[in-house]
N, C-alpha and C positions, 0 to 999 in steps of 0.2 A: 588317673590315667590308666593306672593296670587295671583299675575294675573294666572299667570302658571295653580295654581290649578284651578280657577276659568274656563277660558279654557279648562281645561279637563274634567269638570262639563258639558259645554256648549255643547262639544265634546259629551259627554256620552247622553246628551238629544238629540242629531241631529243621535245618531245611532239608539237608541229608537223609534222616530218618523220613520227614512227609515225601521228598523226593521216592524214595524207598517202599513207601506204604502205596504210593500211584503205581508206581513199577507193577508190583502183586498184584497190585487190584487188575491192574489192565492186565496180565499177564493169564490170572484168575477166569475173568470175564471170560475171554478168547476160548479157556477151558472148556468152561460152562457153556458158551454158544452153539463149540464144536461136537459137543455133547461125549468131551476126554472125560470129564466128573460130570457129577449131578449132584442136587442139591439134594435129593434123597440121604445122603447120608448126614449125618447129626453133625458132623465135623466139618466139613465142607460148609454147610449151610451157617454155621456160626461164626467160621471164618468169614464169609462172604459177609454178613450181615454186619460183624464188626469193622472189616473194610469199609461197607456200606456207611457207616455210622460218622465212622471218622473222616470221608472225603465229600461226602454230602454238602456239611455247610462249606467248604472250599469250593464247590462245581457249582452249587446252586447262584451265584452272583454271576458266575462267566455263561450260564444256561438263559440267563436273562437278557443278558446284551447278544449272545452270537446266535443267528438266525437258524430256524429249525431244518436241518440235514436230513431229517427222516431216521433211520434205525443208525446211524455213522454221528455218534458221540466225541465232538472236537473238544470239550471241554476238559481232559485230562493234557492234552496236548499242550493248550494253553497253559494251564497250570506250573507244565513242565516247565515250557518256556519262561513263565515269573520264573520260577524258582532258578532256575536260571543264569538269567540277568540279576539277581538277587545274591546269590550266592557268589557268581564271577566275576560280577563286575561292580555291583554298587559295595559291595560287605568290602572290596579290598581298593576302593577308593577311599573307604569311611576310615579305614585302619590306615592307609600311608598315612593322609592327613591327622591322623591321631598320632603316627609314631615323626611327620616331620613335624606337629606344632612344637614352639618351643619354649618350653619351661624358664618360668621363672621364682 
């Protein structure tokens, strides 16, 4: 039973962080668009690229289903919104019912 919740703990910090890693990224992007940074510089460009890296395979499935915007990329929004629903409302349905089942 403590693992379970423990786990869900672990779970709930690893959506936090990807939550976190979107935040930057979009935050980044906006940068980079308004031309605040450029990717001229070696630092910037690495940042981006490992942003890049890491949100990729999570956008590339929601990039498939929701219909092409032109340059207005909805697919982090989405994201958000899982994580979301994930993090507030499914993770502490899973943990009541784990702390009302009852031991025997």
């Amino acid at each position: 039973m403590a693992v379970l919740i423990i786990l869900l703990q672990i779970t709930q910090v690893l959506l936090n962080v990807v939550w976190w890693i979107i935040v930057i990224q979009a935050i980044l992007s906006w940068l980079l668009a308004f031309n605040v940074i450029n990717t001229y510089n070696d630092t910037v460009r690495q940042i981006w690229v490992a942003l890049q890296k890491m949100t990729e395979p999570i956008y590339r499935p929601i990039r498939r289903v929701l219909p092409d915007f032109g340059a207005l990329d909805l697919s982090p929004l989405v994201v958000l919104l899982i994580l979301y629903i994930l993090s507030n409302i499914i993770l502490p349905q899973i943990a009541m019912q784990l702390y009302a089942a009852p031991t025997i």
